[in-house]
VMD Tcl script that draws the C-alpha trace (Angstrom):
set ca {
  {-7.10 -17.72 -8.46}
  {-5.77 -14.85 -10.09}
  {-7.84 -11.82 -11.32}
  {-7.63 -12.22 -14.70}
  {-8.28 -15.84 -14.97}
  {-12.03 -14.49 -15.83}
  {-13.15 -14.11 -18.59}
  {-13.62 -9.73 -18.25}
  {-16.54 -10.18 -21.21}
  {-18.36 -12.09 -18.93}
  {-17.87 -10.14 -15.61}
  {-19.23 -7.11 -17.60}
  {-22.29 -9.15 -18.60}
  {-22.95 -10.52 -14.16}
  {-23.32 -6.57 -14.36}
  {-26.25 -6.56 -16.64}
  {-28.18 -9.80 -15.24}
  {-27.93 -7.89 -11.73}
  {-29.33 -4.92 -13.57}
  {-31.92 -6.27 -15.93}
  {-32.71 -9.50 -13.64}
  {-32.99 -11.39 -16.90}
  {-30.25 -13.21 -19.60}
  {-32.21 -12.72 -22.60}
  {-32.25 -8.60 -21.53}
  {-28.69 -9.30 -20.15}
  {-27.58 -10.55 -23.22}
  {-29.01 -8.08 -25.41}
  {-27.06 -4.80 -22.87}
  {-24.12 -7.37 -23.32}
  {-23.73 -7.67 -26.98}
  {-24.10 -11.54 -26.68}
  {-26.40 -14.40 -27.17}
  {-28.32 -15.84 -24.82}
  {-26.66 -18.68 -24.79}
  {-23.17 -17.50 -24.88}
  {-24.34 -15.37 -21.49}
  {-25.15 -18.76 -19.94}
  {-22.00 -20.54 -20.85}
  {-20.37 -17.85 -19.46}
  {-21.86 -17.22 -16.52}
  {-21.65 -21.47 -15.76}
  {-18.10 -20.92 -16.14}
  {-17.53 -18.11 -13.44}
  {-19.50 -20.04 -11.25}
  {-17.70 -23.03 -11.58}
  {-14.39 -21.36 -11.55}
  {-15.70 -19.35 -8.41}
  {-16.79 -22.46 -6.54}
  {-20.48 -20.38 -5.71}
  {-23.30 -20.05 -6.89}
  {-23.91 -16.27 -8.33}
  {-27.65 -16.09 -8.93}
  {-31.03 -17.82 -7.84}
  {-32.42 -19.35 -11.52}
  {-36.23 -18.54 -10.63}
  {-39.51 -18.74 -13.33}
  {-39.50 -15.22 -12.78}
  {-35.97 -14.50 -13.43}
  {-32.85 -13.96 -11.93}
  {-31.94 -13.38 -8.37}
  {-28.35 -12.59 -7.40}
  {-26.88 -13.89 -4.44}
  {-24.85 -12.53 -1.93}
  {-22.17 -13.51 -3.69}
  {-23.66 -12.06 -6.80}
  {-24.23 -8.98 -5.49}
  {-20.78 -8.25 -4.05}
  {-19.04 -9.29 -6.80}
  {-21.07 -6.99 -9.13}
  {-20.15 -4.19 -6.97}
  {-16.31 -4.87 -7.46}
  {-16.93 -5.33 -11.15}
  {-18.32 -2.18 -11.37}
  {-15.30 -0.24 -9.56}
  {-13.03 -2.39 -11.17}
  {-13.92 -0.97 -14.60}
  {-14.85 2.54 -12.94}
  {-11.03 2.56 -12.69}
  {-10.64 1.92 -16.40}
  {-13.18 4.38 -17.71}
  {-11.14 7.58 -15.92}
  {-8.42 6.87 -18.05}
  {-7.97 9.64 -20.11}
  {-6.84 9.63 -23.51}
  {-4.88 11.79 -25.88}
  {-7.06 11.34 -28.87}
  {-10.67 11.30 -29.77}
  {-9.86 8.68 -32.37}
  {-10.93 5.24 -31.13}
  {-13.50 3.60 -29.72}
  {-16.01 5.32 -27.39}
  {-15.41 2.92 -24.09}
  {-12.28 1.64 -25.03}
  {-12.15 -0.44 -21.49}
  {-14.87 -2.60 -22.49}
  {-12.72 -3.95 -25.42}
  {-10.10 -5.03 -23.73}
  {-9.36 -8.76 -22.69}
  {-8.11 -10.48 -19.67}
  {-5.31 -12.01 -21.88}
  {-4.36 -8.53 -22.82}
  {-4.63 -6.86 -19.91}
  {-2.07 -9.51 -18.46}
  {-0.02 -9.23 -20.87}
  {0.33 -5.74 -20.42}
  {0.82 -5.64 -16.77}
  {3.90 -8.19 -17.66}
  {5.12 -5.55 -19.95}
  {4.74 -2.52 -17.71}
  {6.45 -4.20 -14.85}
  {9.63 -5.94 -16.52}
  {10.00 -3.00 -19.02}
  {11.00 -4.87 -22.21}
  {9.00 -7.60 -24.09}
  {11.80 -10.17 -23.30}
  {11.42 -9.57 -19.69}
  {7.65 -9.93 -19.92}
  {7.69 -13.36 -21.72}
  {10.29 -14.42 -19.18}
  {7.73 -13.94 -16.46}
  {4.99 -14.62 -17.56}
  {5.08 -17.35 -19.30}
  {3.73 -15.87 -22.76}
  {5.53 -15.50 -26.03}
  {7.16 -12.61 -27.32}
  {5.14 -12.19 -30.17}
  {2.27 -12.62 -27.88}
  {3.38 -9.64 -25.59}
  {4.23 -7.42 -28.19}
  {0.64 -8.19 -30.22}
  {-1.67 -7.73 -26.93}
  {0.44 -4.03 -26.51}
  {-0.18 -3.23 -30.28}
  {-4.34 -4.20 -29.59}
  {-4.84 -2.53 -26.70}
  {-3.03 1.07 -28.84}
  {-5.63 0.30 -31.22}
  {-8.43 0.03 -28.60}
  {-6.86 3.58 -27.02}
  {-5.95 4.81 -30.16}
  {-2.86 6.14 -28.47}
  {0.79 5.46 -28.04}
  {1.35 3.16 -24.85}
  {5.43 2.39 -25.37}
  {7.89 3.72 -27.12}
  {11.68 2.44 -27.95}
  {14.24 4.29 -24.88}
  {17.58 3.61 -26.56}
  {17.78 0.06 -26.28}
  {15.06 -0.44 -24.21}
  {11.12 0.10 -24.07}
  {9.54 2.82 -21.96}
  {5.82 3.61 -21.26}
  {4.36 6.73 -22.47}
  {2.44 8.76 -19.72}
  {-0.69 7.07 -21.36}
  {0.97 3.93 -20.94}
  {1.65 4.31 -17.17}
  {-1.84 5.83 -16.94}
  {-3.40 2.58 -17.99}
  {-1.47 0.18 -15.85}
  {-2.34 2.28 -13.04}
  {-5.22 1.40 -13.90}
  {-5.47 -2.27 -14.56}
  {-3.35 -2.57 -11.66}
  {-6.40 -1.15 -9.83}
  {-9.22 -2.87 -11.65}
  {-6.97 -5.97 -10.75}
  {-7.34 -5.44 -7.20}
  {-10.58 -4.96 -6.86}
  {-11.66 -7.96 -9.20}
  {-9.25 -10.32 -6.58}
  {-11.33 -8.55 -3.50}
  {-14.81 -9.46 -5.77}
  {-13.51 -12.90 -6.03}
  {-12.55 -13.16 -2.14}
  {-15.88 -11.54 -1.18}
  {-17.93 -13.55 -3.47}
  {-16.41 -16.88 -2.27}
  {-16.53 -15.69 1.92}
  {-13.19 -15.05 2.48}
  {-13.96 -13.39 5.59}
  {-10.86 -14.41 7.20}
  {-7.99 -15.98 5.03}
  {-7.14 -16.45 1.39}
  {-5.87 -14.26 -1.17}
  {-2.38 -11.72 -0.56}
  {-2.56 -8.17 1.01}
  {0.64 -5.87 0.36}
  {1.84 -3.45 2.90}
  {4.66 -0.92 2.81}
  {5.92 -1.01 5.93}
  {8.34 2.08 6.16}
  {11.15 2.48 8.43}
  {9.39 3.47 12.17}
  {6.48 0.64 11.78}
  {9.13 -2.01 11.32}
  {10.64 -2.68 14.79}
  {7.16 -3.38 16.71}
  {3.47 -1.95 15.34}
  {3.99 -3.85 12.18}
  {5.21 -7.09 13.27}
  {2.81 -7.19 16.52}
  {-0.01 -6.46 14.03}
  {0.88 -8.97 12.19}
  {1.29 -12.32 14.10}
  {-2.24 -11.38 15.68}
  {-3.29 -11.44 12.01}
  {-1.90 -14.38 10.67}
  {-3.32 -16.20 14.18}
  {-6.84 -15.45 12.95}
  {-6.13 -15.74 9.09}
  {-3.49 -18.66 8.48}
  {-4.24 -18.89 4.98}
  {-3.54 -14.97 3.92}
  {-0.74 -14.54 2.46}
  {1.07 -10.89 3.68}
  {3.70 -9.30 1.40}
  {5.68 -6.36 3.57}
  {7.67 -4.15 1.30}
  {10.13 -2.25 2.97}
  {11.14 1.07 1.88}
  {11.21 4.96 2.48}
  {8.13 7.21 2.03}
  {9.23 8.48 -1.78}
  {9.65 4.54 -2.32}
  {6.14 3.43 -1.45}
  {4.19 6.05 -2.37}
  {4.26 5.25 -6.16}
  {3.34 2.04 -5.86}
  {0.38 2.47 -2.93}
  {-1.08 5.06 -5.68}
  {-0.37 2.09 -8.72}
  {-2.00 -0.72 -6.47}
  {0.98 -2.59 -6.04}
  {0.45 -2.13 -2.72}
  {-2.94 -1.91 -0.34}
  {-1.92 0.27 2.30}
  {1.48 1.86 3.95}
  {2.22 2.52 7.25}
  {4.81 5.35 8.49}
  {5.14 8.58 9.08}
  {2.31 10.77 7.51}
  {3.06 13.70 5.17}
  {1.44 17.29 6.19}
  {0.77 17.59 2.75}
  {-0.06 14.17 0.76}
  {-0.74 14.43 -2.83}
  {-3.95 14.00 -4.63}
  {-5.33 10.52 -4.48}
  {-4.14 9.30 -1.00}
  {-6.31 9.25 2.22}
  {-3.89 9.31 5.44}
  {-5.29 8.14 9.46}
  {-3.27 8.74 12.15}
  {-2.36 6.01 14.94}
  {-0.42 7.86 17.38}
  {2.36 10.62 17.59}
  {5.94 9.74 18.03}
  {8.47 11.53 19.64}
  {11.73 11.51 18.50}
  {15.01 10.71 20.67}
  {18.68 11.46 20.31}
  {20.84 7.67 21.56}
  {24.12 6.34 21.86}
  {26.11 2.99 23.21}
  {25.58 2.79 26.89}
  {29.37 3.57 27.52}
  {29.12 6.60 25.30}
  {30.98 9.51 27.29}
  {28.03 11.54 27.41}
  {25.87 8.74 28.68}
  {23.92 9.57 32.31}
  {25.58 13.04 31.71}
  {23.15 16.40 31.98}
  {23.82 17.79 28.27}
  {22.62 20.61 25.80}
  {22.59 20.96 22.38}
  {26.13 22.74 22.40}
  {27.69 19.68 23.75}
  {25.95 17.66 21.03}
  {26.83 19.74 18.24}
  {30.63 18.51 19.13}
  {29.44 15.26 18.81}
  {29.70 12.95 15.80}
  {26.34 11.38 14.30}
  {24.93 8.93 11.98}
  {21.93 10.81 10.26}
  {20.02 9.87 7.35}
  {20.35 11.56 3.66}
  {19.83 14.89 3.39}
  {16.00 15.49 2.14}
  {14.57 12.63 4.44}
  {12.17 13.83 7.09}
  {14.43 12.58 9.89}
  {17.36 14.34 8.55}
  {15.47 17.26 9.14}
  {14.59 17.06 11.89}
  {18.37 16.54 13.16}
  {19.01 19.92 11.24}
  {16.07 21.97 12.98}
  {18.07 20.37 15.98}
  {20.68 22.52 15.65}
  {19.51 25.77 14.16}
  {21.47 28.73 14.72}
  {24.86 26.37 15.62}
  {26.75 25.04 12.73}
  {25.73 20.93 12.05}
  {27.46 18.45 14.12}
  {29.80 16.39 11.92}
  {28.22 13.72 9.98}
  {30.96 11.14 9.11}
  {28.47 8.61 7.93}
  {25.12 9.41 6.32}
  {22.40 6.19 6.43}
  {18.85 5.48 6.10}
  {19.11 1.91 7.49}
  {18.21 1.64 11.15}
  {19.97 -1.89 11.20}
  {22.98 -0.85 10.38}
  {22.48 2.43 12.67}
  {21.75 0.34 15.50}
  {25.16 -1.84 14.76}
  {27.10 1.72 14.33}
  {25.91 2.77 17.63}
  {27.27 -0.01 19.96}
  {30.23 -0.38 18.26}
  {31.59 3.68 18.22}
  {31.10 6.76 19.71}
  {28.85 8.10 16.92}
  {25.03 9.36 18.16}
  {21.81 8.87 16.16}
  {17.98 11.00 15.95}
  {15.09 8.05 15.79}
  {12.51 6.86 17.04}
  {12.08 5.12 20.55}
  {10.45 2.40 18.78}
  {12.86 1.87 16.07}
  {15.55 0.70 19.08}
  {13.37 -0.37 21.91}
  {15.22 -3.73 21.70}
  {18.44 -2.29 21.83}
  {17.55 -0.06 24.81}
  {15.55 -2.36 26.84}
  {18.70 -4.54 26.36}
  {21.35 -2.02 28.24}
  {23.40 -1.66 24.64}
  {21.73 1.88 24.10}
  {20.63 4.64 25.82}
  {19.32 7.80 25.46}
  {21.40 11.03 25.74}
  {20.98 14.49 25.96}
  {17.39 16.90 27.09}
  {14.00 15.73 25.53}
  {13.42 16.80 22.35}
  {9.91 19.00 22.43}
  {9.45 20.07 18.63}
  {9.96 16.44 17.07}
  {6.76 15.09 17.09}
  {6.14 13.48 14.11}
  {2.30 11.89 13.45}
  {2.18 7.74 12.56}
  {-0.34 6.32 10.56}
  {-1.73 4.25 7.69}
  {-2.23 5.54 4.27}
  {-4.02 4.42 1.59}
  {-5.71 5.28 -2.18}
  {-8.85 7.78 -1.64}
  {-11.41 5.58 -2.16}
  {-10.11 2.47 -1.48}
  {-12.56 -0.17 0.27}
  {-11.09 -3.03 2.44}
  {-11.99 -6.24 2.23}
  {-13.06 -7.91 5.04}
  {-9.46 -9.39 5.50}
  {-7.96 -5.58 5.46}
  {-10.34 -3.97 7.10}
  {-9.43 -6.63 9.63}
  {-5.52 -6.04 9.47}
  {-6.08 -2.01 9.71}
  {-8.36 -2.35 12.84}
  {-4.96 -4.87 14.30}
  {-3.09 -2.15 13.35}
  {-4.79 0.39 15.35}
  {-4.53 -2.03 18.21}
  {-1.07 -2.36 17.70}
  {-0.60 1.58 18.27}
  {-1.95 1.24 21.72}
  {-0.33 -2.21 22.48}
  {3.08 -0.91 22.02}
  {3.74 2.23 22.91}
  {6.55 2.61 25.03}
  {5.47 3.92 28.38}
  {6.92 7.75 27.92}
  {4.33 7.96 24.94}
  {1.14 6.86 26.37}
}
mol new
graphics top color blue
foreach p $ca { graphics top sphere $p radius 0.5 }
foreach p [lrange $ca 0 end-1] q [lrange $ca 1 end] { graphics top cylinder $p $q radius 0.2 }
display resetview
């Protein structure tokens, strides 16, 4: 089931019943009839599969179920109500106007950039697109897209509130896995899985994970730290694991697994292989570093301050392809143990040159400030941190 399948109207009114413990006061908070408030409710339940509250002469009990999905509702449209508008025209809570059709709608619209694209994926109209973007500017009172040559771009507003139905999104699917006991499978979790978590601590994480939770469904996006970080902040993703940042921006919560050290390697045949080298020998050699402004290019700088740089025939921020460069040339590399463990523990690479003291960099998992796991993440994180201490190399432990 996906988020907005229900009804939003009536997950704002399971709010009030939990509050007032009664549909005719329910109703009333709710701006709808009583009996409107118990055709709606029915239908979440039904779609839902449980039963949300306890029908007593008294009045009504929630559930466990009824209680935890409450509590998601209520961050859900916690996300919605910090959006901040440009106006004061419009409607005082414009968030409790909007509908799950148009808040769909929109999402398709943010993500594919054009109305065409949105009605390609989703399913929905043009017309239909283009009429749920013109409500919800009337419900803002505020520009959400504007025409970008040929094209359609969101306004900041714009990217503002898909932020924030992305988010509201997410936590309405965890209500609906909580509510239903998904303790242990169901639904999708999103990781970005930058480049140093790829080679082991992800996928070791993982197959323990999908062992206990066959019916999860994991979605690993691969990418750099400037890549991910949009998107972890947007709800695209859940959580992101990598190197941390000494200075993350505002909104992001960072825990550390372990510290790596970083390791200069070449082929096993390399010429300075089993040799006793400094950092004036290296600085004749020729490397394949990443682009300049990536943390591990800078740390291959620092490397050699106070020499000139080391030639740098081939710049590349894909370990595959490093990995392939290295046993086929002459050409050295700066990563991670980890990231070529295979490689090493195969005799095709080896490491060269003194240890490197000063390139410690800290590993860990970041996610929004704020963000609560379900029990199915909080499950993958704590795999995660067993993960760190699984496979670390021997050196590092």
């Amino acid at each position: 089931m996906k988020p907005f399948d229900l009804n939003l109207r009536h997950l704002r009114a399971i709010r009030h019943i939990v509050a007032e413990r009664s549909l005719n006061r329910a109703a009333d908070a709710a701006g709808l009839s009583q009996p409107a408030l118990t055709q709606g409710l029915g239908k979440v339940e039904r779609q839902l599969g449980v039963q949300l509250f306890d029908r007593n002469p008294d009045g009504m009990a929630p559930t466990a179920a009824g209680l935890a999905l409450a509590d998601r509702i209520d961050r859900a449209f916690a996300q919605l109500a910090t959006i901040r508008r440009t106006s004061k025209r419009g409607f005082a809570r414009p968030e409790a106007l909007m509908t799950a059709t148009q808040a769909e709608a929109f999402l398709h619209f943010a993500d594919a950039g054009s109305f065409a694209g949105a009605a390609g994926t989703s399913g929905l109209s043009q017309p239909a697109i283009h009429r749920a973007v013109r409500e919800l500017e009337q419900i803002w009172a505020t520009p959400l897209a504007e025409r970008r040559g040929r094209g359609m771009m969101l306004t900041p507003a714009g990217r503002a509130l898909a932020r924030g139905v992305r988010l509201a999104a997410r936590e309405i699917a965890a209500g609906i896995a909580e509510a239903r006991g998904d303790a242990k499978g169901g639904g999708r979790i999103a990781v970005g899985a930058m480049p140093l978590s790829r080679a082991r601590l992800l996928p070791h994480a993982l197959a323990r994970f999908l062992a206990e939770a066959p019916g999860t469904v994991l979605d690993v996006v691969e990418g750099s730290w400037r890549e991910l970080v949009d998107p972890l902040l947007d709800g695209v993703i859940d959580l992101m694991i990598g190197a941390l940042r000494p200075d993350p921006p505002a909104g992001l919560d960072q825990a550390p697994l372990f510290t790596d050290r970083l390791a200069i390697f070449g082929r096993a045949g390399h010429p300075l292989a089993g040799r006793d080298v400094d950092l004036d020998q290296l600085a004749t050699q020729s490397w394949v570093v990443g682009p300049t402004g990536t943390p591990l290019r800078t740390h291959w700088e620092t490397l050699f301050t106070g020499r000139a740089l080391p030639a740098v025939p081939i710049e590349c921020g894909s370990v595959m392809v490093i990995r392939g460069l290295l046993t086929e040339s002459d050409l050295l590399t700066l990563l991670s143990p980890d990231q070529v463990a295979l490689e090493v523990d195969a005799g095709l690479l080896v490491r060269i040159g003194p240890e490197l003291i000063d390139t410690v960099r800290t590993i860990g998992i970041s996610t929004r400030a704020g963000w609560r796991p379900t029990t199915a993440q909080a499950r993958l994180v704590a795999l995660l941190k067993q993960a760190a201490v699984d496979t670390r190399l021997q050196e590092n432990r």
